[in-house]
C-alpha positions as CSV (number, residue, x, y, z in Angstrom):
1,X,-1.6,0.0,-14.0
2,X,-3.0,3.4,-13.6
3,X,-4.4,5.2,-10.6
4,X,-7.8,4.5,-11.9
5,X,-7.5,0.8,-12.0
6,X,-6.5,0.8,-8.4
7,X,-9.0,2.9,-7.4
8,X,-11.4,0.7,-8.9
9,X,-10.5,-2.4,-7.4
10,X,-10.3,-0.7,-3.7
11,X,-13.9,0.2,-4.6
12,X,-14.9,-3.2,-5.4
13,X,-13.1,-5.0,-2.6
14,X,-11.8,-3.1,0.0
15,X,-9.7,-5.8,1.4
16,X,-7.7,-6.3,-1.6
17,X,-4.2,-5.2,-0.4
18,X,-2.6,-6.0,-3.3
19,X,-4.4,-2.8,-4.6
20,X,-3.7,-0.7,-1.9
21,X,-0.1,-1.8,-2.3
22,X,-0.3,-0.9,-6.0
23,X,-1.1,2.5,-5.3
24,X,0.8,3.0,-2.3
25,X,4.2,2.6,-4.9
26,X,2.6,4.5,-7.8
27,X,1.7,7.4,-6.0
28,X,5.8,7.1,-4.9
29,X,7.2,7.0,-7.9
30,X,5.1,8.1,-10.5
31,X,3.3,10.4,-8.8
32,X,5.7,11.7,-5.8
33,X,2.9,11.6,-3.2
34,X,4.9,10.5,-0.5
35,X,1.9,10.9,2.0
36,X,-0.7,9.6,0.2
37,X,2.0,6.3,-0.4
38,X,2.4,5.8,3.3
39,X,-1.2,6.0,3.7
40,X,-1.8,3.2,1.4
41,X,1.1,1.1,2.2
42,X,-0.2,1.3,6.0
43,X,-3.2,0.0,5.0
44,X,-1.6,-2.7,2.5
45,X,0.1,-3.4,6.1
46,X,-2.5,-3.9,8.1
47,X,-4.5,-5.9,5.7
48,X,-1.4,-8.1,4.3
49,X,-1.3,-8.6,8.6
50,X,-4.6,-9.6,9.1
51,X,-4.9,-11.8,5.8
52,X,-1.7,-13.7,6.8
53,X,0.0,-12.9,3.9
54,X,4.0,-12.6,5.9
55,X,6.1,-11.9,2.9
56,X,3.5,-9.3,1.7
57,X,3.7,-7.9,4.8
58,X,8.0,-8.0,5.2
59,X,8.0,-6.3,1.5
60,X,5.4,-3.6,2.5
61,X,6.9,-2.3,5.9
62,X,10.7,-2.6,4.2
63,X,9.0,-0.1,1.5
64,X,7.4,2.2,4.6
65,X,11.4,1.8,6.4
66,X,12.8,3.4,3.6
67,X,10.2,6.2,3.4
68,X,11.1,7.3,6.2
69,X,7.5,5.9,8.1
70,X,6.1,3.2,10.4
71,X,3.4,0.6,9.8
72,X,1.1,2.8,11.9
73,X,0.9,6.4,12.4
């Protein structure tokens, strides 16, 4: 996917952390944007946490360990 698609879907359902996790990893390692990838990966986080979704959320703050960051700021 590109940057645009998950941009799109964020715009049409903000609660969709699959999207924000999408875009959290391609601004990593396509893009080298290591802030803006913690950013999204936080908030993949916190909305893999509040939707329930516990291997989501195990797979997201791993990805956030080895960045270097925390689930929140």
């Amino acid at each position: 996917m590109y940057l645009a698609d998950y941009n799109q879907a964020i715009s049409l359902n903000p609660k969709y952390a699959n999207a924000y996790a999408g875009r959290g990893l391609l601004q990593q390692l396509k893009l080298k944007n290591r802030q803006r990838a913690i950013a999204d990966l936080r908030t993949a986080a916190k909305l893999f946490r509040a939707q329930g979704q516990t291997q989501s959320l195990q797979q997201i703050l791993e990805i956030l360990r080895r960045l270097g960051a925390t689930e929140n700021p």
